[in-house]
C-alpha positions in Angstrom: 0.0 0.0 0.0 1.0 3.5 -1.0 1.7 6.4 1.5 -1.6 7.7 0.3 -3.5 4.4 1.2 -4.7 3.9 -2.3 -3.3 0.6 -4.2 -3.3 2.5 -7.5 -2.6 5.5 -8.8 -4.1 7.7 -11.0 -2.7 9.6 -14.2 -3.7 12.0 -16.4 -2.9 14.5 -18.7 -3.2 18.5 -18.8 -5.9 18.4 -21.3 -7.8 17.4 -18.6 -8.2 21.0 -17.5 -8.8 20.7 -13.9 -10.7 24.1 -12.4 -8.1 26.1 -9.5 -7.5 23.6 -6.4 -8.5 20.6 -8.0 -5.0 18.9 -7.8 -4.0 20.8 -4.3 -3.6 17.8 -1.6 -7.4 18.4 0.0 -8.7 18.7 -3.6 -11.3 16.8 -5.5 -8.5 15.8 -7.8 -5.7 15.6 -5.2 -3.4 12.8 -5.8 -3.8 12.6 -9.4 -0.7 12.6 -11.9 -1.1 15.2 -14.4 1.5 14.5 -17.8 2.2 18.1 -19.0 1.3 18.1 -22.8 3.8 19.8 -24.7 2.8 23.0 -27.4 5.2 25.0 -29.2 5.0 28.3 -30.2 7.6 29.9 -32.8 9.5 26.8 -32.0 9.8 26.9 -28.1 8.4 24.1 -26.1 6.1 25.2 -23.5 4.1 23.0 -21.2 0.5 23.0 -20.7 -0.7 23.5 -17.5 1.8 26.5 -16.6 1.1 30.0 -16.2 4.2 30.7 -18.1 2.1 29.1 -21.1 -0.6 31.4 -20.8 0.8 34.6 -22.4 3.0 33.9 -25.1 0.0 31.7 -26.2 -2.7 34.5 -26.0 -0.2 36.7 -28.1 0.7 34.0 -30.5 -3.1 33.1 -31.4 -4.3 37.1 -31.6 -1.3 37.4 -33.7 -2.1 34.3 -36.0 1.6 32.9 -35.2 1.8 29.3 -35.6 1.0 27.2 -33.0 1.4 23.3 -33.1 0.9 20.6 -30.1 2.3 17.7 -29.7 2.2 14.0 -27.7 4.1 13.8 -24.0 7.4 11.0 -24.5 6.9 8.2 -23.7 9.5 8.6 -21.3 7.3 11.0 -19.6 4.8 8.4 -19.4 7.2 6.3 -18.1 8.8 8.6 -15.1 5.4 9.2 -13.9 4.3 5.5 -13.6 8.2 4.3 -11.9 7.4 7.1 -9.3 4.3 5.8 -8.3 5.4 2.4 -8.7 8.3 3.9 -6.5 5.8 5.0 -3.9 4.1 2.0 -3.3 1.5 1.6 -5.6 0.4 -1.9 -7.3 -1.2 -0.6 -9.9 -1.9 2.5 -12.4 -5.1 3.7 -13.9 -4.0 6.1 -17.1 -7.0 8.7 -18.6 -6.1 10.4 -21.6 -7.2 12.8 -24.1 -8.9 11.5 -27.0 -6.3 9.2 -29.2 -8.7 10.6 -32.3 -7.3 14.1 -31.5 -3.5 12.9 -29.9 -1.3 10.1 -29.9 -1.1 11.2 -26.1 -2.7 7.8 -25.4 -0.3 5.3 -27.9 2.2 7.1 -25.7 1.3 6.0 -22.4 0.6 2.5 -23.9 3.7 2.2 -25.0 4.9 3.9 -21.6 3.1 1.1 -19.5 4.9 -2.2 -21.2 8.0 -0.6 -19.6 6.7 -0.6 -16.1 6.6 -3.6 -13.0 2.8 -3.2 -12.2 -0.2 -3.3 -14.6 -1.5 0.2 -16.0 -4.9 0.7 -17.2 -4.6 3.0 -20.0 -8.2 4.8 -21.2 -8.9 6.5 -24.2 -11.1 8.9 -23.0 -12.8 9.8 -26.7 -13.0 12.8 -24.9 -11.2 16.1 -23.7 -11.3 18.9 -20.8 -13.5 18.2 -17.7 -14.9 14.9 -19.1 -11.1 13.5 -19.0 -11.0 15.3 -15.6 -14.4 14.1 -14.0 -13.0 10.5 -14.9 -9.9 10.8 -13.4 -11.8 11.7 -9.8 -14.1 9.1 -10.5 -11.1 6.6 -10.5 -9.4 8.3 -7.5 -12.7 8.3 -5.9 -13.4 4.0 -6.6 -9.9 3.7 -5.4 -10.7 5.6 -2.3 -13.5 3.0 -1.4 -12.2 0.1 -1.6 -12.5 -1.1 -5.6 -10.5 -3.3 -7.6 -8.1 -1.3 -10.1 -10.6 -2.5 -12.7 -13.3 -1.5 -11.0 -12.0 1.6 -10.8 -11.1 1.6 -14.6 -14.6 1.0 -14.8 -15.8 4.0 -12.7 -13.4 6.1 -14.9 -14.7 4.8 -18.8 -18.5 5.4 -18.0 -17.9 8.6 -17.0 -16.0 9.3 -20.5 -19.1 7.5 -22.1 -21.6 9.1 -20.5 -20.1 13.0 -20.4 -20.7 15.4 -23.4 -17.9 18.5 -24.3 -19.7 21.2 -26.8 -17.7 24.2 -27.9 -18.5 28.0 -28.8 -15.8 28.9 -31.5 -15.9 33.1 -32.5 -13.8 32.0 -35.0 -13.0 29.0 -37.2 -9.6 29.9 -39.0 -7.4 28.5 -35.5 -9.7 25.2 -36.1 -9.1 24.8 -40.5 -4.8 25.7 -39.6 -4.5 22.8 -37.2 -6.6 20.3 -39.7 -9.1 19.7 -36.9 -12.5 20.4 -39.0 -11.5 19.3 -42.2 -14.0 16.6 -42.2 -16.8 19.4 -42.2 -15.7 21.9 -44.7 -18.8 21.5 -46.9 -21.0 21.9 -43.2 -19.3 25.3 -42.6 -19.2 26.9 -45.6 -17.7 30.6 -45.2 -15.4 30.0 -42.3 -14.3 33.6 -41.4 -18.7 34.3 -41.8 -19.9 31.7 -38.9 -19.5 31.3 -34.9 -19.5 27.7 -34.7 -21.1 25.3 -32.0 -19.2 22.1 -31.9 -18.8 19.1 -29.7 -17.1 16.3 -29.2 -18.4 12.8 -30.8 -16.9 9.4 -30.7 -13.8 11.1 -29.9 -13.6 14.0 -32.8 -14.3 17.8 -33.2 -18.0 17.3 -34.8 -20.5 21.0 -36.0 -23.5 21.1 -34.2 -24.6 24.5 -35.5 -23.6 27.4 -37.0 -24.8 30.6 -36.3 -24.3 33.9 -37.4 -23.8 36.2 -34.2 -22.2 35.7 -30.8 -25.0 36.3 -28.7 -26.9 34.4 -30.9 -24.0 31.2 -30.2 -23.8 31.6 -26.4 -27.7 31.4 -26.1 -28.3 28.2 -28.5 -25.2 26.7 -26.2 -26.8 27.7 -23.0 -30.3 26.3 -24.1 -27.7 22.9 -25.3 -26.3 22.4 -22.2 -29.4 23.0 -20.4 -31.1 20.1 -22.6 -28.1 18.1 -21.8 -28.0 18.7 -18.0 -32.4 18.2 -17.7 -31.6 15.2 -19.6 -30.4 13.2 -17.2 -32.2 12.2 -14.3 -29.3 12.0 -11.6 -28.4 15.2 -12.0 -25.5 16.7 -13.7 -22.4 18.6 -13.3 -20.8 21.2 -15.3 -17.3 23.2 -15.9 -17.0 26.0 -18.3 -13.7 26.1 -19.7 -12.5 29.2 -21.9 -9.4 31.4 -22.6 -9.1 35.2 -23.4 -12.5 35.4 -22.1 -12.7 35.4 -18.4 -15.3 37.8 -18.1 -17.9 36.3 -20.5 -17.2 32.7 -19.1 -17.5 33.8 -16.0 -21.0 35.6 -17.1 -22.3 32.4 -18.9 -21.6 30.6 -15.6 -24.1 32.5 -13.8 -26.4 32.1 -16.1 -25.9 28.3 -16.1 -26.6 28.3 -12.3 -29.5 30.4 -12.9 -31.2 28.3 -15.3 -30.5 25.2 -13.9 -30.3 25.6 -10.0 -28.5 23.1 -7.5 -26.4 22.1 -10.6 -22.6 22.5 -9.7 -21.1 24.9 -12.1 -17.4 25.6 -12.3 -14.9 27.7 -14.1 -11.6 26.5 -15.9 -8.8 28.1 -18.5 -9.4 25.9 -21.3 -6.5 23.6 -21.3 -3.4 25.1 -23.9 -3.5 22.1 -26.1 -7.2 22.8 -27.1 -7.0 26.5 -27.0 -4.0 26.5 -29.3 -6.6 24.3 -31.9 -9.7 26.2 -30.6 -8.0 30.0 -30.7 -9.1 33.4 -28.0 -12.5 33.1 -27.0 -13.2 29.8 -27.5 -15.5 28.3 -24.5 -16.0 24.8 -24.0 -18.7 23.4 -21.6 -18.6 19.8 -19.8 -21.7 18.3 -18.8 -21.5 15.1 -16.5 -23.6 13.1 -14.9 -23.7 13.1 -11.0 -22.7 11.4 -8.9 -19.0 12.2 -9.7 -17.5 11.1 -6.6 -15.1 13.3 -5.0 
């Protein structure tokens, strides 16, 4: 048994995107392992998950510099699995971001051949707060008592059974990283259209496109507010965004307004989908409760 009195340990990536004080020791993600994902911007490395990220990224994407992301090493992988293997740990449950958007999770695969103790590595199909709501869910099974498969379990129905939609001002960051090439004929004008996306079986997918902002951030509220009514538990929900504190933190409130004693929480979108997503972007997680934690 580990010094944290868990058998397994839990690992992640930064796409996750966990809101302030998640990961802090007393937090609902504390104990988790978060793998920085690497984005480079006029051919620096940064990693994501830093505030050191934060501005050279916001002036790189209002500038329309290049900016390209990348998979963690699986060397990475591999550090962060010895050191809880180190610790005590018999075994390793390993969320990642979609393997349709990154080869993040073929790096961790590859990472956990290399290692003593089994790892159970999840495709998420998903990104942001659903990754992140898994990983708690995991920590969570562990915490009572469950089987590392178990606990795998736990973490892959709450990938399953989360949604991720997107508010986009602007396509053009989305068409230079090859992420919506699938819907070209969908979008049409790309500079023209504010785009409402989500995540589907893994990949960027249109939901609608619509001509003004206002116009956006009210179908997405009414989305997420069929999504959330939808489920009969309950739900929970993080707004992520970036260069756009203020209206995220606006949209939040009105997400508690419209859907009251549903837990809403704010979160910088993590790098490696703002650098794909550009300034302004705000993506919305809606989960089904109970998330432990």
């Amino acid at each position: 048994m580990a010094s944290d009195g868990l058998p397994a340990g839990v690992v992640t990536d930064s796409a996750a995107g966990f809101p302030p004080g998640w990961l802090d020791g007393k937090g609902r993600a504390g104990g988790v392992t978060v793998v920085p994902l690497p984005v480079l911007i006029a051919g620096q490395i940064y990693s994501d998950g830093g505030e050191s990220l934060v501005e050279p990224l916001t002036i790189a994407l209002a500038q329309g510099s290049e900016v390209r992301t990348s998979r963690p090493s699986p060397g990475q992988f591999e550090r962060a699995y010895r050191a809880l293997e180190a610790e005590g740990h018999s075994g390793i449950i390993s969320i990642h971001l979609s393997g349709a958007l990154s080869g993040t999770v073929d790096a961790a695969r590859l990472a956990a051949s290399s290692v003593g103790i089994p790892v159970e590595v999840i495709d998420s199909r998903t990104a942001g707060m659903p990754q992140g709501y898994a990983a708690v869910a995991a920590l969570q099974s562990l915490r009572q008592g469950a089987s590392l498969e178990r606990s795998a379990a736990a973490a892959a129905i709450v990938c399953r059974t989360s949604e991720l939609y997107f508010y986009v001002p602007s396509l053009d960051q989305l068409r230079r990283g090859g992420r919506i090439s699938a819907s070209a004929s969908w979008l049409g004008n790309v500079l023209s259209v504010k785009a409402l996306l989500k995540i589907q079986d893994g990949r960027v997918v249109p939901v609608e496109k619509v001509r003004t902002a206002d116009r956006a951030l009210d179908r997405l509220l009414e989305i997420v507010q069929g999504a959330a009514a939808a489920r009969s538990g309950g739900s929970e929900i993080t707004v992520h965004h970036f260069g756009n504190d203020d209206e995220a933190a606006g949209f939040a409130a009105r997400l508690e307004s419209a859907l009251p004693g549903t837990p809403v929480s704010l979160a910088r979108c993590p790098a490696v989908l703002a650098a794909h997503a550009g300034l302004g972007v705000m993506a919305v997680a809606v989960v089904p409760r109970p998330v432990s934690g």
